[in-house]
C-alpha positions in Angstrom: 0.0 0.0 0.0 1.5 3.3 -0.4 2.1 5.7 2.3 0.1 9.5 1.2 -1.7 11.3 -1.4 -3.1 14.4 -1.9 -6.6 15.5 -2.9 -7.0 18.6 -4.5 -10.2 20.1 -5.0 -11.6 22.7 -7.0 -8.5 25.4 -8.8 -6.9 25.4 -5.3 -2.9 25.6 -5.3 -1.0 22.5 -4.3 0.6 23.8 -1.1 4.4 23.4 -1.3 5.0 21.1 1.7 3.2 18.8 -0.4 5.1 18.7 -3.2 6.0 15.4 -4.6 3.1 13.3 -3.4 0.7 12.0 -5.6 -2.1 14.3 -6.7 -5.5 12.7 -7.4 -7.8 15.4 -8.4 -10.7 15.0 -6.3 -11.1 11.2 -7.3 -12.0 9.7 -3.8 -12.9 6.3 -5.2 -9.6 5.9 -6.8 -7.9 7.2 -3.9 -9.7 4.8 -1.4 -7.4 1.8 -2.2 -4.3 2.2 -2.8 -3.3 5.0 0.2 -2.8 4.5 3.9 -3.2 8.6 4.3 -4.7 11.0 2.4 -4.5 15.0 2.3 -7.6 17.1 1.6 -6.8 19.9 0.4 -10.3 22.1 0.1 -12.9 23.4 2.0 -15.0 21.8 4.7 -17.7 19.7 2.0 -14.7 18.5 0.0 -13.8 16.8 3.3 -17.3 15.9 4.8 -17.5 14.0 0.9 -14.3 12.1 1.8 -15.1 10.8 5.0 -18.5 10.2 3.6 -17.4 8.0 0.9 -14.5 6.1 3.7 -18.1 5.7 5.8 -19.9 3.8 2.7 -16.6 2.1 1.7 -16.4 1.2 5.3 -12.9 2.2 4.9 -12.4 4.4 8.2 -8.6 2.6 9.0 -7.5 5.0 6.2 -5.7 8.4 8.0 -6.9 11.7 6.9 -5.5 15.2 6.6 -7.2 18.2 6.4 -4.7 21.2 5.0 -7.1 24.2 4.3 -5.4 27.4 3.1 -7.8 29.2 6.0 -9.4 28.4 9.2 -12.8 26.7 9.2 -15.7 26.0 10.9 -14.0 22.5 10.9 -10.5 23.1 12.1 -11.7 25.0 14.7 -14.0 21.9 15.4 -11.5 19.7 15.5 -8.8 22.0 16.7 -6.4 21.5 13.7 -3.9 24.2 11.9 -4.3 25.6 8.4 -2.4 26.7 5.9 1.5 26.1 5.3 1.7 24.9 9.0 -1.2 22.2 8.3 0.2 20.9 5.1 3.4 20.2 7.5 1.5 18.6 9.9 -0.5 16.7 7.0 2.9 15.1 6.2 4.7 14.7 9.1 2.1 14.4 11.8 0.2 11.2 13.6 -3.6 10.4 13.2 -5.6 10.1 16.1 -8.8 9.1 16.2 -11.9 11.3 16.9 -15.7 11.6 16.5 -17.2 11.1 13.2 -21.1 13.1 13.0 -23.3 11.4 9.8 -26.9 11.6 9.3 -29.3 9.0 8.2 -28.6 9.5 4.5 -24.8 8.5 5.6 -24.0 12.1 4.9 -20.6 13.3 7.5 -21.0 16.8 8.7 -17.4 18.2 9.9 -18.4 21.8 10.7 -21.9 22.6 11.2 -25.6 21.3 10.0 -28.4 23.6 10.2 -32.4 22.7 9.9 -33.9 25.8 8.3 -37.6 26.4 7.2 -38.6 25.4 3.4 -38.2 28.5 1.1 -41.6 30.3 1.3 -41.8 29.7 5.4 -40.4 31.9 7.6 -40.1 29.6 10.5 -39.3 25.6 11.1 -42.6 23.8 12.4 -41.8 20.6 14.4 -40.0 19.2 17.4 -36.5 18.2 18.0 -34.7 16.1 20.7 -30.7 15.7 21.4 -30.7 12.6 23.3 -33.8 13.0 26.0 -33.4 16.4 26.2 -36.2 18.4 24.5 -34.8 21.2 22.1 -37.6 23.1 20.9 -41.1 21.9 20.6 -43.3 24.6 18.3 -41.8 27.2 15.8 -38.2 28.2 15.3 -36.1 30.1 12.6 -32.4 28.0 12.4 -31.0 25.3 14.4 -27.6 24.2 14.3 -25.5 21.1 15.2 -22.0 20.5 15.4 -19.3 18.1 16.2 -17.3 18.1 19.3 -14.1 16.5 20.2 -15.2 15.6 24.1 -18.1 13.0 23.8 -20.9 12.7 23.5 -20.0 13.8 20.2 -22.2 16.5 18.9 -24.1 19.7 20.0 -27.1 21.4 19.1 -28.7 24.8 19.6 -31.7 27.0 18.5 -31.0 30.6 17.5 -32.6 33.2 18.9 -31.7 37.1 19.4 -29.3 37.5 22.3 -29.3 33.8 23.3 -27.8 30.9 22.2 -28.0 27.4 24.6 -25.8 24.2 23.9 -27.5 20.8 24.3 -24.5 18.3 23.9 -25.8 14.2 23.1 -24.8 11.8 20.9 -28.1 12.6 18.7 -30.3 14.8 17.0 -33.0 14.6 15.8 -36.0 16.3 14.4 -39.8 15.8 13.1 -41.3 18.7 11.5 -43.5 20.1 8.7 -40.9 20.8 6.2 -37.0 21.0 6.6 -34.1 21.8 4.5 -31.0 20.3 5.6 -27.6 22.2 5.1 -24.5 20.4 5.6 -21.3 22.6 5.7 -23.2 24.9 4.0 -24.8 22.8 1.0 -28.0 22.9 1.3 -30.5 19.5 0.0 -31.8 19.6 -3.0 -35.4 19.2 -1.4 -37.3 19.1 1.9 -37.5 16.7 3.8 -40.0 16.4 7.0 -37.6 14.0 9.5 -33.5 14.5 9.9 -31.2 13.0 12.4 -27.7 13.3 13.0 -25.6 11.3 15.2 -21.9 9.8 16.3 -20.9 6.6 14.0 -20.1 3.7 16.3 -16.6 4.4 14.6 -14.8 7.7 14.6 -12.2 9.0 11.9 -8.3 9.3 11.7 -7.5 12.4 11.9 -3.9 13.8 11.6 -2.7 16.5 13.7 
């Protein structure tokens, strides 16, 4: 098996700590194989679509990089460097392992997923539970849910004007009259009335 390659997404520049490894543009299948690491370089989607793809392939003993050329909702997530300093560290550094966040559709969220209201509606209709913990039960206008390093895994919270409450559980999940689901910030192509989001028995290898 060989040892790294990189995948490049989009017209980003290859950064120059990188230079010599394989370059597979954006081709996760063909990368899944043959690599032991692999280097995402590209925004938070391009690596919510790798890990999803290592999820399906059930391929999650493969070691992943993130080297961003800016901070993220994800590296801050997962507390990881961007930039020159994270292509280093995509090179040189160790993988340890740390919670993966999917939803039913086997879609990984590494940033942030937000519930919003169908376009038309200016509020969400429905109910939503992390764990047993009740986190809104009527109308709201966004509700967000993110990762965390520290289990249980994930955290979720309604907006609202000068307040904002954390509700930290393995799962999320919500029932409504109409949803549109946005993962790192690509919306679904259509609403949906049920989502849930949750820690895979199996986290990811993440290298630091």
């Amino acid at each position: 098996m060989e040892t790294v390659a990189v995948l490049v997404f989009g017209d980003r520049p290859m950064p120059r700590p990188l230079t010599g490894l394989p370059v597979l543009t954006a081709d996760i299948v063909a990368a899944i194989g043959p690599y032991r690491r692999l280097v995402v370089v590209g925004g938070d989607p391009d690596l919510a679509a790798v890990l999803t793809q290592l999820v399906r392939a059930e391929r999650l003993d493969i070691e992943v990089a993130y080297a961003p050329r800016r901070r993220t909702r994800a590296t801050r997530r997962y507390r990881v460097a961007a930039g020159r300093r994270a292509a280093r560290r995509a090179r040189r550094g160790s993988a340890q392992r740390v919670t993966l966040i999917r939803d039913e559709t086997g879609s990984v969220v590494v940033g942030r997923a937000s519930w919003l209201p169908p376009e038309g509606r200016p509020l969400l209709h429905g109910e939503a539970v992390v764990d047993d913990t009740t986190l809104f039960d009527g109308d709201v206008t966004v509700v967000h849910i993110e990762p965390t390093l520290a289990m249980p895994g994930l955290r979720a919270s309604v907006r609202r004007p000068f307040w904002r409450r954390w509700v930290a559980g393995r799962a999320a999940q919500l029932g409504s009259t109409g949803v549109i689901v946005v993962r790192d910030g690509v919306p679904a192509d259509r609403a949906a009335r049920r989502s849930t989001f949750y820690r895979h028995v199996e986290g990811w290898l993440l290298v630091r």
